[in-house]
VODRENLUM-114033 format. One record per residue (C-alpha): x negated, z, y. Coordinates in steps of 0.001 Angstrom, whole numbers, plus 500000, padded with zeros to 6 digits. Layout:
BEGIN
east, up, north
X, Z, Y
...
***
This chain:
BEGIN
east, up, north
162661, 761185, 760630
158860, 759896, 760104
156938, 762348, 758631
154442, 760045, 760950
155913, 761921, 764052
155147, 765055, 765743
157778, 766577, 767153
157143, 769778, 769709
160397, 771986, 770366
160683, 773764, 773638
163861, 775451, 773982
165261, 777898, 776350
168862, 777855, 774831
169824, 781999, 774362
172845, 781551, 772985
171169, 779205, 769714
171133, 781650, 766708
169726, 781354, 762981
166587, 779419, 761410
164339, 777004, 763014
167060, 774376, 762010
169210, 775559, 764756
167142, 775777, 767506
166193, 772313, 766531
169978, 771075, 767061
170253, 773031, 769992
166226, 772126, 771645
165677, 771684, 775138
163113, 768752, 775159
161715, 767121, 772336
158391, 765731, 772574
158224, 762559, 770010
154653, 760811, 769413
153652, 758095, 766876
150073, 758969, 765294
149263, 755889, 764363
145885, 755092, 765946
146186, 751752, 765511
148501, 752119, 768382
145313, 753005, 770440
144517, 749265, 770490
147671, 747268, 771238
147808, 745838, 774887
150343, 747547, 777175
153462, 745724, 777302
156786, 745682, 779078
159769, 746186, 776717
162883, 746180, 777902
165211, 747830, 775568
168297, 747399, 777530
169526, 745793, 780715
169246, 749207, 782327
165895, 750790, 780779
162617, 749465, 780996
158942, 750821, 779326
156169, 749791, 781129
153935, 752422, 780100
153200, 754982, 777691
150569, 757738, 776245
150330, 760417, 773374
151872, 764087, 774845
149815, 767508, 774847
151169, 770184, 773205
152252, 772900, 776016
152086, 776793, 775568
154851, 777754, 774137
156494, 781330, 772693
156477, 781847, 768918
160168, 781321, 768036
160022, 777864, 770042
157015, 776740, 767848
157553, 773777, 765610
156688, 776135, 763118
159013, 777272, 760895
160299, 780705, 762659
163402, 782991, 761197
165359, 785422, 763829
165703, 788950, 763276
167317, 791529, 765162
164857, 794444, 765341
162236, 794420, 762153
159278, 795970, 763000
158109, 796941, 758688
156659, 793369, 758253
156414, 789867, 759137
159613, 787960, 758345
159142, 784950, 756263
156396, 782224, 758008
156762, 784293, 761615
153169, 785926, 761408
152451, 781674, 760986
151306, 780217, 764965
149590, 777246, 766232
146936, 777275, 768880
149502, 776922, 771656
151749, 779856, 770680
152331, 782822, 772630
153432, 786815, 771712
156632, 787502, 773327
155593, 790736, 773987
152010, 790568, 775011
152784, 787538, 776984
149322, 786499, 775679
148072, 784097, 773071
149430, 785025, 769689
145824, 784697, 768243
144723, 787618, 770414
148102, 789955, 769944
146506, 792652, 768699
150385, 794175, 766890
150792, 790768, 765423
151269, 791772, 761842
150734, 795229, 762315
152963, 797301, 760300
155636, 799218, 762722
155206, 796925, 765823
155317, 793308, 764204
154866, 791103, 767373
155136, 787758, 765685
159097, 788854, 765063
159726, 789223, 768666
161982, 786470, 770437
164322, 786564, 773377
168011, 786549, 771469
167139, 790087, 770405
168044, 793053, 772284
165484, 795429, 771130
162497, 792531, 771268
163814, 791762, 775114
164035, 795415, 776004
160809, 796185, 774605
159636, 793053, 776991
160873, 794638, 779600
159246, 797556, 779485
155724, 796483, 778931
156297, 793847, 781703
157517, 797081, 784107
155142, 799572, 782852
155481, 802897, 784449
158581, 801849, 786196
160396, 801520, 783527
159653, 804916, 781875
160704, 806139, 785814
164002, 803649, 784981
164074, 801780, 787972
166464, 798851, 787531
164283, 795782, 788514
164510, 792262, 786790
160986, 791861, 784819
160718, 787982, 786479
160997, 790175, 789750
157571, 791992, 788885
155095, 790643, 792274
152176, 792165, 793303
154021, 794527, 795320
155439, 796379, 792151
152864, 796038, 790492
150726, 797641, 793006
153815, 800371, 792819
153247, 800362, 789072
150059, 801187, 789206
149873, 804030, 792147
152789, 805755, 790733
151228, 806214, 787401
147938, 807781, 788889
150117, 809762, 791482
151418, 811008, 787953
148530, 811952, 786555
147496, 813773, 789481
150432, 815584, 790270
150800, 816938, 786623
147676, 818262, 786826
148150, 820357, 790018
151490, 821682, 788744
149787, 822869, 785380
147356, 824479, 787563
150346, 825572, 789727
151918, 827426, 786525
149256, 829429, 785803
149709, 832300, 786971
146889, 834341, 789570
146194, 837841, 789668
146015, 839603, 792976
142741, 841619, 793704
144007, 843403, 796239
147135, 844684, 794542
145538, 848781, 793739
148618, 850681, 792907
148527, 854628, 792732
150767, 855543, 790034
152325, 859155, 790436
153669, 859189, 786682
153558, 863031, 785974
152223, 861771, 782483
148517, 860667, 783809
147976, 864418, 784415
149912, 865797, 781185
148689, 863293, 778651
145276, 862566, 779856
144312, 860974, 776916
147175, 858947, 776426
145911, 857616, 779783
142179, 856818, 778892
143670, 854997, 775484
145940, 852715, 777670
142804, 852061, 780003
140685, 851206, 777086
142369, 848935, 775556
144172, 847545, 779146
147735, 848331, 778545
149399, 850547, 780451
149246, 854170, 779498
152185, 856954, 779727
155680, 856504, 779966
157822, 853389, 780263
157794, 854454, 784472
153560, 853438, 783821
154752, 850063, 782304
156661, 848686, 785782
154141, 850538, 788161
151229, 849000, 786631
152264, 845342, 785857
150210, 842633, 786646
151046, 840968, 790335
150730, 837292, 790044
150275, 834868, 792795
151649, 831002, 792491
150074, 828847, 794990
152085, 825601, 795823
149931, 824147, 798102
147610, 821616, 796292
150371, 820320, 795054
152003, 819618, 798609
149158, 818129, 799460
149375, 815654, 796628
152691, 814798, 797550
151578, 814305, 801307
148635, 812488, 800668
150383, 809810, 798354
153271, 809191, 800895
150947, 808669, 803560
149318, 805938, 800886
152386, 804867, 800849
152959, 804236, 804013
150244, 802283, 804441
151302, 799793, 801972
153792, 796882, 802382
157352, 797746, 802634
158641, 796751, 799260
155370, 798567, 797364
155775, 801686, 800165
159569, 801919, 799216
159206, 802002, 795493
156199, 804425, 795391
158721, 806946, 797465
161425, 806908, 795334
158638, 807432, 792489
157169, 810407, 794109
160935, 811616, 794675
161287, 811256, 790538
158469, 812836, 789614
158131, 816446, 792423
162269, 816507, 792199
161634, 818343, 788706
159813, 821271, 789969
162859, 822971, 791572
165288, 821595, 789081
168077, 824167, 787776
166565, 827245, 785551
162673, 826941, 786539
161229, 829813, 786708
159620, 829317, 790229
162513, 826557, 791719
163515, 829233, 794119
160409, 830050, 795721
159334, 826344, 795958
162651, 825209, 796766
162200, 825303, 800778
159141, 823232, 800354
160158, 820682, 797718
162808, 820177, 800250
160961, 819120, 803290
158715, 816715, 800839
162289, 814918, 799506
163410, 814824, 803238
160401, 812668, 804019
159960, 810607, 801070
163573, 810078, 801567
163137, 809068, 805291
160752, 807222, 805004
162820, 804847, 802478
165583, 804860, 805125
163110, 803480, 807933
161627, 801019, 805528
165215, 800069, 805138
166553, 799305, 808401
162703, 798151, 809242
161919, 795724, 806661
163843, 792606, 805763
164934, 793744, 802390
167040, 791196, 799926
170371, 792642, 799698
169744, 792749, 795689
166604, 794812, 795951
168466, 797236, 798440
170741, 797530, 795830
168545, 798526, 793190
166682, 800908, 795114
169730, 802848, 795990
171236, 802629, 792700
167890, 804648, 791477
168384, 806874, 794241
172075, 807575, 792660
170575, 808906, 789592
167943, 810854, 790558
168318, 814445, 788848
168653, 816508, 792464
169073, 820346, 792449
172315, 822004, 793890
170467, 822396, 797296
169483, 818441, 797221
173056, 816959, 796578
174064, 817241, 800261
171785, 814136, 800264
172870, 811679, 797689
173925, 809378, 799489
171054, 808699, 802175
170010, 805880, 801258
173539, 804006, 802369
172002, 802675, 804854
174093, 800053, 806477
172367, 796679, 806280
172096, 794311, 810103
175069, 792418, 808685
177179, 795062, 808084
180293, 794075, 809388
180814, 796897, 811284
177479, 797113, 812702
177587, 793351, 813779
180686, 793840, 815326
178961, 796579, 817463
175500, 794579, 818016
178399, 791537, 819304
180441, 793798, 821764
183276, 793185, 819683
183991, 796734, 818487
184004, 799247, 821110
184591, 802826, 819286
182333, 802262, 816398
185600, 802592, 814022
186733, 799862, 811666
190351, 799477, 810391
190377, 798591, 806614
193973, 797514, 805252
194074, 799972, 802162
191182, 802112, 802890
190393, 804477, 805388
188493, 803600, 808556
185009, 803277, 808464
183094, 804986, 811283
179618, 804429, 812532
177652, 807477, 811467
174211, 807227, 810505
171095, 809979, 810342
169418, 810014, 812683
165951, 809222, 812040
168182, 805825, 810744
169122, 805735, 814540
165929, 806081, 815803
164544, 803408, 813865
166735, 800691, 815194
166617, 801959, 818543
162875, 801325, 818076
163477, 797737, 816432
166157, 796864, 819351
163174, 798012, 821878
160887, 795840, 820489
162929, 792673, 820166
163780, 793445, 823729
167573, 793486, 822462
168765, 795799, 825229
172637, 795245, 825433
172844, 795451, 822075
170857, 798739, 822022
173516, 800120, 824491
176271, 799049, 822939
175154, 800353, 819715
174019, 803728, 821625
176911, 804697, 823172
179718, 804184, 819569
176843, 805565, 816994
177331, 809094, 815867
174478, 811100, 813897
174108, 814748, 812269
171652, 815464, 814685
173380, 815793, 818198
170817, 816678, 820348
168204, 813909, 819185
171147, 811503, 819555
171740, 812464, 823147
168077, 812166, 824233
168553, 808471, 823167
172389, 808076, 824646
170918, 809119, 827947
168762, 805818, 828261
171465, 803984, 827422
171862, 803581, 831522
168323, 802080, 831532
168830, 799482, 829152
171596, 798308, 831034
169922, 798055, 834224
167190, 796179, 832236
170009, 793069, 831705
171337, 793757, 835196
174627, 795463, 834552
174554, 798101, 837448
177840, 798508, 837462
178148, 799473, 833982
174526, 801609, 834193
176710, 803590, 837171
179051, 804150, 834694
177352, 805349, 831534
175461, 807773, 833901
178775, 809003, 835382
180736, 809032, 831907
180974, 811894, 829798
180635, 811259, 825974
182232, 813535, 823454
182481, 815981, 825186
179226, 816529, 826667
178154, 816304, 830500
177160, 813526, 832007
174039, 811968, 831706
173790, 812200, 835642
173835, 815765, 835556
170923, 815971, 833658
168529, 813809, 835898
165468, 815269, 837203
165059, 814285, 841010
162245, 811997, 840255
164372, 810087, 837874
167179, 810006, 840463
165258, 808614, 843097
164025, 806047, 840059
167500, 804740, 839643
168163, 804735, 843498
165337, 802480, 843436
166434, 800087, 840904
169846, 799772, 842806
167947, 799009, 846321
165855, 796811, 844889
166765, 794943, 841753
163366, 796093, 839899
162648, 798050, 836580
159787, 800108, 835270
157760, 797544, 833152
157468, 800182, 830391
160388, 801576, 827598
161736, 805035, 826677
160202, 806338, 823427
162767, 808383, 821063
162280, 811800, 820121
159636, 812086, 816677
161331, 811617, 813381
162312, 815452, 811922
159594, 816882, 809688
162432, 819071, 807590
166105, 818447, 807139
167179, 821141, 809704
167799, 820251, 813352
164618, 821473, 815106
163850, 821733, 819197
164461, 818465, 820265
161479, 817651, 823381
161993, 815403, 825877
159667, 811932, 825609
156132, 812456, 826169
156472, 809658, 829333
158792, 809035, 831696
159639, 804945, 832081
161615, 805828, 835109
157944, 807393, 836627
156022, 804154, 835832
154165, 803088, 838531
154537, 799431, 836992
157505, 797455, 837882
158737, 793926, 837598
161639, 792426, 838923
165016, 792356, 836149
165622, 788943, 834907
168847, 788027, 836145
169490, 791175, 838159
169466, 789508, 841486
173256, 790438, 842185
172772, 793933, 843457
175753, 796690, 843493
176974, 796745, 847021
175799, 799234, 849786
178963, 801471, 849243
178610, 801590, 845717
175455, 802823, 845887
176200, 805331, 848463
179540, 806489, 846340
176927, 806964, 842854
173901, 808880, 845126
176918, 811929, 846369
178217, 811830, 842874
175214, 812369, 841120
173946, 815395, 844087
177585, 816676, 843368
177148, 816994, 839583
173548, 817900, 839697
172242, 821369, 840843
168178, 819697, 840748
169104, 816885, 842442
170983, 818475, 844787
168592, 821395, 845930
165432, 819004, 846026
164375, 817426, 849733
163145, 814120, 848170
166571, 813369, 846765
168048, 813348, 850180
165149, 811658, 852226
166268, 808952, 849623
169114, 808794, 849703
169328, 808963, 853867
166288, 806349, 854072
168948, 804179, 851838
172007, 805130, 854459
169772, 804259, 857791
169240, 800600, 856314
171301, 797826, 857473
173592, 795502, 855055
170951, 792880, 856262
168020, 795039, 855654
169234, 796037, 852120
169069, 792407, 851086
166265, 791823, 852802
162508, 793823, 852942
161403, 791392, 855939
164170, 792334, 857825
164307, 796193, 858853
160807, 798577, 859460
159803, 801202, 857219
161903, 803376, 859308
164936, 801953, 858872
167515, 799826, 861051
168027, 800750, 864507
171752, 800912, 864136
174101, 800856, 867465
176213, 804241, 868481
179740, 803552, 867916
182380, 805159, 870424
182934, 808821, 871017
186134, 807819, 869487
184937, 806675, 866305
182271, 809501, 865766
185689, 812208, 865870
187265, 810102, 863462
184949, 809599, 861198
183658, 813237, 860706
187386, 813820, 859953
187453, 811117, 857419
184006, 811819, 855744
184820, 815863, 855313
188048, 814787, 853361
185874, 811723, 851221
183691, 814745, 850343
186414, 817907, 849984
187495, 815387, 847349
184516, 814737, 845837
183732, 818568, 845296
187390, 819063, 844097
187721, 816123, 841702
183950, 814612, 841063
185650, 811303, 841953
185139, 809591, 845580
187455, 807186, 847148
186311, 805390, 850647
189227, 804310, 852114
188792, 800948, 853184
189580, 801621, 856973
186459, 804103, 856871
184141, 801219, 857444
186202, 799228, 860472
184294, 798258, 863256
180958, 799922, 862000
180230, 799702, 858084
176626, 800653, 858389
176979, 803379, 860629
179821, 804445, 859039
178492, 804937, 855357
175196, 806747, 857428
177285, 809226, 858862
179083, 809951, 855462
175815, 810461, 853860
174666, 812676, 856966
178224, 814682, 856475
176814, 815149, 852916
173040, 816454, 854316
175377, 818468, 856477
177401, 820440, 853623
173636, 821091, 851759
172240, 822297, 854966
175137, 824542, 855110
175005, 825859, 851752
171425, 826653, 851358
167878, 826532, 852692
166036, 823022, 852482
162635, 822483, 852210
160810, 820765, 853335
163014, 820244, 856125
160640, 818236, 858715
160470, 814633, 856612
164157, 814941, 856254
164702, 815186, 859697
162649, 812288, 860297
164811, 809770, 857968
167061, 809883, 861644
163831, 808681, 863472
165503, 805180, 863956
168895, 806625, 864898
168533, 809834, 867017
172462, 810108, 867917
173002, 810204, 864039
170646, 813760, 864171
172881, 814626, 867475
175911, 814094, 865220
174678, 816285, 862419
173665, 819088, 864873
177419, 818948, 865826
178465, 819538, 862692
176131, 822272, 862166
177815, 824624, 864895
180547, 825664, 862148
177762, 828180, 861063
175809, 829283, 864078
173190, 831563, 862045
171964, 828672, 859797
171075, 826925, 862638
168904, 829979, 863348
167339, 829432, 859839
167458, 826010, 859761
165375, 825849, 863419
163193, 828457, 861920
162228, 826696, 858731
161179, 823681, 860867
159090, 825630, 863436
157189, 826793, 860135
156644, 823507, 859261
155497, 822319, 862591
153004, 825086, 863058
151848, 825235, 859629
148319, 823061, 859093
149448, 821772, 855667
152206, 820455, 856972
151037, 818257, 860275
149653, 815070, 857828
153930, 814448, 857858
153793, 813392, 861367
151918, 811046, 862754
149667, 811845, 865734
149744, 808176, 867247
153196, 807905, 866618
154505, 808621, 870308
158409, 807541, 869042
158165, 810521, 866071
156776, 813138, 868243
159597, 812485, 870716
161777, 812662, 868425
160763, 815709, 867081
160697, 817444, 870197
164102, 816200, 870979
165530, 818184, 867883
164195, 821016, 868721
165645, 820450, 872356
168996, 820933, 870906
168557, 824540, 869849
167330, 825629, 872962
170253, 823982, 874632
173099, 825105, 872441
174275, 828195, 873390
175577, 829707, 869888
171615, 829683, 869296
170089, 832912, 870489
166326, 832446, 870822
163719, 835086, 872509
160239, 835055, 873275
159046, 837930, 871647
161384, 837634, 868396
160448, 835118, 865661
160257, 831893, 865051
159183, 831871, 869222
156259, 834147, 868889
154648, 832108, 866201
156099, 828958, 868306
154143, 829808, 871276
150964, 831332, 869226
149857, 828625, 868090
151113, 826590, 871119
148368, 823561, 871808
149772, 819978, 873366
146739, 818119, 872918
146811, 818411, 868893
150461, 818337, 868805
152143, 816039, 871333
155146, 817269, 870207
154798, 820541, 872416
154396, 818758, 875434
157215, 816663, 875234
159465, 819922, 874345
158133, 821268, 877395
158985, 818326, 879785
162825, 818224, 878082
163095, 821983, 878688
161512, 821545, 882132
164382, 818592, 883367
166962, 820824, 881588
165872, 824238, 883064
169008, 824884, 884487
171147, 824785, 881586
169013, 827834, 879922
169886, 831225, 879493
167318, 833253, 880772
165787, 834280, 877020
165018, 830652, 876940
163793, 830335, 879942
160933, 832998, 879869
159992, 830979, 876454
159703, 827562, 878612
157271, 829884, 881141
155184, 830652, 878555
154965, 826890, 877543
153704, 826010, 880903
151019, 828957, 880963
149931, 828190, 877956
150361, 824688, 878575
148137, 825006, 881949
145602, 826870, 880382
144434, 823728, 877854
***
């Protein structure tokens, strides 16, 4: 070759071994310049060396930075040799770079020094790579995570660096921890007989601070020590909630850090591990879950999942800790399983493996919690039930909070049918979600099936666990189903039909002892039964009252009554109801309101309801629906008494008069012909001096309740059919009615 020509080497061949000769063979590039400045002068030309190569231009090359052993330098490989620079290495040009410093070899400051010998290092050598390594990882490496030094970003370095301080700090607080602390107010009275027989023996030992007497004077007079944990639980706290505050990947790292470096305090045959071991618990349960949200939260790569749990494997955990090893297995959104979940395409949450035995889909639950939350937010809420109802957790009782939304969600995509179902459904072995609705949240639902609209807002899961042991699990802070915000569901247009609706509202008030008892449920559920099939489908087409459905024949009412007590013996016998589909002929809509009136019928007959008036009124529209019920009623005789005394309270009671309407001449005639009923049934035995009649006729005033006056007029048409108790109440009416 020329000695004329310079010729730069930059190789990144590994495998090349030996002198400087055979990383010359074996060179990536070779940069090849003529010196001659005479060069400098000739015009450019066009050469054309071959038919397929042409030079139309060229200029003299820069030398590029370049590591030591890739110098044209003369450089000789050696494994580890650290004593003193081998042969021309300590030699560099102005472009050459330590291996180790990854700085400028002119500013290494272990260049030639004795015992580190940078200008050996090169890349074939195990011990000058690993040593790399470590000074490219820092701190991380002494707390042997796994990561690739090209993988080193900001965010571990910015790990790097927090851990190391958190270090610092944290070893100072546990020195300061392990010293131990006398207790002042430890003053022991030590009945040793020796005090009082060897007096002096006594005053020695308190001279000199030891203790005095017999070996009995040792143990009652040692030292009490106190060991106070706390300052270094709040190091711990204080540098995961830095932590938390950080990006995902830095966040992540600094946890399993902190884990590292507290884990050691209740390790295996420390003195104090015991005492702290409760607390050094709670602070690895929330490092720890904290990695796990980060993990189904972020968008990790797969490879730096992988490394973080593989650090998590080898983490030097006490017997109490061990339970644990394995909670960072978090599955990943891919997870073939978990897919097949998200997809509907795996209904039990149980995979079938050919070799291996099924994999279920259990996951902690502050793991479940966090992808509930993630599914919320992307609005993913099929997905979220299908995943919700197949998931199993260790917590049971946070998981069922969240399983009973699941009905929600669905109603939020439109699927009534299968929202009926989840709330009707028992799940391993617990009730049904129905059972445990308050009435507000029934009459929620009710609403949602009437009217195809949804509570803008979302259920919030129960707060992450603040220890590893299953605590009180409350219920969410607020409601979604008592939102006063809603918005019609996207593609929910195709309502469940007026019979299924009818068939969920007596399962749920079968099931559910609230629900049942409470007066609003029913006034729902009866407001729902007086609408039309027209009216349900349509706001504009029935009053606030209701549809003013036709009486069917005398005929059909006896029928039906029959029919509807069997639909509902069943119901109570089975918690399943079947409408048989000859129930509805001739009249569907009066046929499902007398069903649901059957129902009021059996509550009224079981129990006390109040407040009874604005029930009653829900038959406003349809006053031979009340006659019907009243019918029904005669079985028991004495709760008519109670129930015609628990409306007369009402009626008379001030609180209670905003419920009906003064101008509304159709409600207080309809009132007053309820109350006609009683005094025209026989089985009903009412007199004027007994209650409810004396406070009836106390506070008797037509003008401010129009009510009275039309009672009066009924009674007076119907005087004849009255026993005689009855009628000496009607002649008080009219004196009391003359005197106003």
């Amino acid at each position: 070759m020329d000695p004329n020509i310079e010729v730069i080497v930059l190789s990144d061949d590994e495998d090349a071994g030996g002198g400087h000769t055979g990383a010359l063979d074996n060179c990536s590039v070779l940069i090849v310049e003529e010196e001659n400045e005479k060069s400098k002068d000739l015009a450019e030309t066009t050469e054309i060396l071959d038919e397929d190569v042409t030079i139309t231009f060229s200029r003299k090359a820069s030398v590029l930075p370049h590591a030591r052993y890739d110098c044209t330098v003369s450089f000789s490989f050696t494994d580890s040799d650290v004593s003193q620079p081998e042969s021309e290495n300590a030699a560099f040009c102005e472009q050459c770079f330590c291996y180790i410093c990854d700085r400028l070899a002119s500013q290494c400051k272990f260049w030639t020094v004795p015992g580190f010998c940078h200008c050996n290092a090169h890349k074939r050598s195990v011990y000058w790579k690993s040593l790399r390594d470590k000074r490219i990882m820092g701190y991380l490496h002494e707390l042997r995570f796994t990561f690739n030094p090209a993988d080193m970003d900001s965010d571990l370095r910015r790990a790097e660096t927090s851990l190391q301080e958190f270090a610092r700090c944290l070893a100072l607080k546990y020195a300061a921890f392990l010293m131990e602390t006398g207790n002042p107010n430890r003053q022991i009275a030590c009945a040793c007989p020796c005090h009082s027989t060897n007096s002096k023996a006594a005053e020695s030992g308190s001279a000199n601070g030891s203790a005095a007497g017999c070996s009995r004077c040792y143990i009652e007079h040692q030292k009490l020590v106190l060991y106070d944990y706390t300052p270094v639980t709040e190091c711990v706290y204080a540098f995961l909630d830095e932590a938390r505050k950080e990006h995902p990947k830095a966040g992540s790292v600094m946890a399993l850090g902190a884990i590292k470096l507290f884990i050691t305090h209740s390790a295996s045959g420390i003195t104090h591990a015991p005492a702290i071991s409760h607390v050094a618990l709670e602070l690895f349960w929330r490092a720890m879950s904290m990695v796990q949200i980060l993990l189904v939260d972020a968008d990790f790569p797969a490879s730096f999942v992988k490394q973080l749990q593989d650090f998590f494997q080898i983490l030097p955990l006490p017997p109490d800790f061990r339970k644990f090893r394995n909670g960072l297995i978090v599955l990943s959104w891919d997870d073939p399983l978990l897919s097949a979940v998200l997809k509907g395409q795996n209904v039990t949450g149980v995979r079938q493996v050919k070799g291996r035995r099924p994999e279920t889909l259990h996951e902690a639950a502050v793991v479940v919690r966090t992808r509930v939350l993630k599914l919320q937010q992307q609005k993913r809420y099929r997905e979220l039930a299908r995943y919700l109802k197949v998931v199993k957790s260790d917590n049971a009782a946070k998981l069922q909070v969240m399983k009973d939304w699941i009905p929600l969600y669905l109603c939020k995509v439109g699927d009534y049918a299968g929202a009926t179902d989840s709330l009707l459904s028992s799940m391993y072995g617990s009730s049904c979600p129905a059972s445990r609705l308050s009435p507000a949240q029934f009459c929620a639902y009710l609403r949602i099936f009437m009217s195809g609209h949804a509570p803008h807002s979302i259920p919030h899961p129960p707060q992450d666990e603040l220890g590893p042991y299953p605590q009180h699990v409350h219920a969410v802070q607020t409601d979604p189903l008592l939102s006063s915000t809603w918005t019609p569901i996207e593609g929910g247009s195709n309502l469940l039909k007026r019979q299924e609706v009818l068939k969920f509202a007596l399962r749920v008030l079968n099931c559910n002892n609230a629900v049942f008892a409470h007066a609003e449920s029913w006034i729902k559920v009866l407001k729902f039964a007086n609408m039309s099939s027209s009216s349900s489908s349509s706001s504009s087409s029935s009053g606030p009252d209701g549809a003013c459905l036709p009486e069917p024949s005398y005929i059909f009412l006896t029928r039906t009554r029959d029919v509807a007590t069997g639909i509902l013996s069943e119901l109570n016998r089975t918690s399943r109801i079947q409408i048989p589909k000859s129930f509805q002929n001739g009249y569907p809509d009066q046929a499902l309101l007398l069903l649901a009136t059957q129902a009021l019928a059996w509550r009224l007959l079981h129990s006390r309801l109040q407040p009874i008036l604005s029930v009653i009124l829900t038959f406003k529209s349809n006053p031979w629906v009340m006659r019907w019920l009243f019918s029904s009623l005669l079985v028991q005789p004495q709760m008519l008494q109670d129930l015609l005394s628990v409306t007369v309270e009402e009626l008379v009671d001030t609180q209670c008069k905003s419920v009906l309407r003064l101008q509304d001449t159709a409600e207080q005639f309809f009132i007053a012909s309820f109350l006609c009923l009683f005094f025209l049934e026989p089985s009903v035995v009412l007199h004027p001096n007994t209650y409810p009649m004396t406070d009836l006729l106390a506070k008797w005033n037509e003008f401010e309740n129009p009510w009275q006056y039309h009672l009066r007029r009924m009674l007076e048409v119907n005087e004849k059919s009255l026993s005689v108790d009855k009628q000496q109440i009607l002649i008080q009416m009219i004196k009391w009615g003359l005197r106003q």
